[in-house]
C-alpha positions as CSV (number, residue, x, y, z in Angstrom):
1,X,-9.1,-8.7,0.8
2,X,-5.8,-8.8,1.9
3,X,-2.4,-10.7,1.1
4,X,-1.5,-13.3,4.0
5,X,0.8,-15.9,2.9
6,X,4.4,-16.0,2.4
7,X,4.0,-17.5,-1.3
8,X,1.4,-14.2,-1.9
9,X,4.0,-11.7,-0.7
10,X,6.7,-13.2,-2.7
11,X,4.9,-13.3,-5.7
12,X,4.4,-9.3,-5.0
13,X,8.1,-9.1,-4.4
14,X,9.2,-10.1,-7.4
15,X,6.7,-8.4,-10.2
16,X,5.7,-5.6,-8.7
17,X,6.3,-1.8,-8.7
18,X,7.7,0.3,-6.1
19,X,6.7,4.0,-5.1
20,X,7.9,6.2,-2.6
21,X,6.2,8.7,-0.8
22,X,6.5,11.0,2.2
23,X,5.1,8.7,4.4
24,X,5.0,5.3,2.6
25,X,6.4,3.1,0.4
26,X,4.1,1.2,-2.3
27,X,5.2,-1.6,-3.9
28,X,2.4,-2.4,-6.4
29,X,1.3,-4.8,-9.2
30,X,-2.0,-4.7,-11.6
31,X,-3.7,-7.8,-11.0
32,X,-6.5,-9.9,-13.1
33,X,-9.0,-10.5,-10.1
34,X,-11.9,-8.6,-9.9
35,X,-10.4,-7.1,-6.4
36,X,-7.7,-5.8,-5.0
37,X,-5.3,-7.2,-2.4
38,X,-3.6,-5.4,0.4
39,X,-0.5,-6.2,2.5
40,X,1.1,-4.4,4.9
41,X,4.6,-4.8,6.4
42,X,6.0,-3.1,9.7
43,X,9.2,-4.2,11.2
44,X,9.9,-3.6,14.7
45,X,12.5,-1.0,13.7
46,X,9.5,1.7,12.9
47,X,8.4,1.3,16.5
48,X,6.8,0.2,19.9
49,X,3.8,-2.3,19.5
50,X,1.2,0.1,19.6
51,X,2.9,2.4,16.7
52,X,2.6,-0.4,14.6
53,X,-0.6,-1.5,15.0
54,X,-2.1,2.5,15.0
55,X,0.1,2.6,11.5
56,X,-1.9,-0.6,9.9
57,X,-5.4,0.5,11.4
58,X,-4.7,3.8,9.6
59,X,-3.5,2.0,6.5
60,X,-6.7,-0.8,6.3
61,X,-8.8,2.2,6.8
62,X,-7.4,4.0,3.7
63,X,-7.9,1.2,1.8
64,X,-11.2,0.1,2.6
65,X,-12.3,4.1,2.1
66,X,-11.0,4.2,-1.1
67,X,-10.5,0.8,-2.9
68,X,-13.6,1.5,-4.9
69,X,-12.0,4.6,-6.9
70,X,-8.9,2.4,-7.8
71,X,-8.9,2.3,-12.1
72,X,-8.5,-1.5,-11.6
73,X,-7.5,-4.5,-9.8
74,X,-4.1,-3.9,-8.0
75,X,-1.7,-6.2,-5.0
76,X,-0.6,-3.5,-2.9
77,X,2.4,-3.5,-0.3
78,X,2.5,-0.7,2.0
79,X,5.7,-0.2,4.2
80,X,5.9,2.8,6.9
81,X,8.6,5.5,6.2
82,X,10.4,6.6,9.1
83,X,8.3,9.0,10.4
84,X,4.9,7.6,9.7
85,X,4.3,7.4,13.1
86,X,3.3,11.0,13.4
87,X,1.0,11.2,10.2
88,X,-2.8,11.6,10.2
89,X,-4.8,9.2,9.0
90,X,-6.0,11.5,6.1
91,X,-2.2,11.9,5.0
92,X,-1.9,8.4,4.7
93,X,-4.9,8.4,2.9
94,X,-4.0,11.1,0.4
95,X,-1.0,9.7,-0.4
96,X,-2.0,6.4,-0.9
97,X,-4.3,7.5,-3.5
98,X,-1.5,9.9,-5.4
99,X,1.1,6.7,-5.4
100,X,-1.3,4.9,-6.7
101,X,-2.9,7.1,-9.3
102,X,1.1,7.8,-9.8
103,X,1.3,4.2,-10.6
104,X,-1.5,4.2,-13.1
105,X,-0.2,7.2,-15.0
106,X,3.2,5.4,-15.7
107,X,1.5,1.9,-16.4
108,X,-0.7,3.6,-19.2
109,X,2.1,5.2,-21.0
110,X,3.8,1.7,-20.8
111,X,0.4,0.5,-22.8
């Protein structure tokens, strides 16, 4: 599922994490649903039309390959870096996975 309103992605906004990567930025939050959420946000400052949309085809694609391995529930913002643009999807992928796992490391040793 993803996030699609204005009230979801403020409610992300103000409780959530934020982790920074080579390519993106992850701004997260565990969540109490039995699934988890993702949004993406892409300003026309990372690029032309079409680097946009490649960037979020690449990101949904991550995500729907490896939401099933997440340790629980999470809202998920992804943002491009600057140079996201030239990544491979399997970068993206990677990444995504090692923010996240970051995320969970730091969130346990909260507990």
């Amino acid at each position: 599922m993803r996030l699609r309103t204005r009230k979801q992605y403020q409610r992300m906004a103000n409780g959530s994490s934020r982790y920074i990567g080579r390519w993106i930025i992850l701004d997260l939050r565990f969540n109490d649903r039995s699934h988890s959420q993702l949004g993406i946000t892409v300003t026309r400052r990372f690029g032309k039309a079409h680097q946009r949309n490649r960037f979020k085809r690449i990101v949904r694609e991550a995500f729907r390959l490896s939401h099933h391995t997440f340790p629980q529930a999470l809202l998920l913002n992804v943002k491009p870096r600057t140079l996201a643009h030239q990544a491979k999807m399997q970068d993206i992928q990677a990444e995504l996975m090692e923010l996240i796992n970051q995320a969970y490391r730091h969130y346990q040793k909260l507990s």
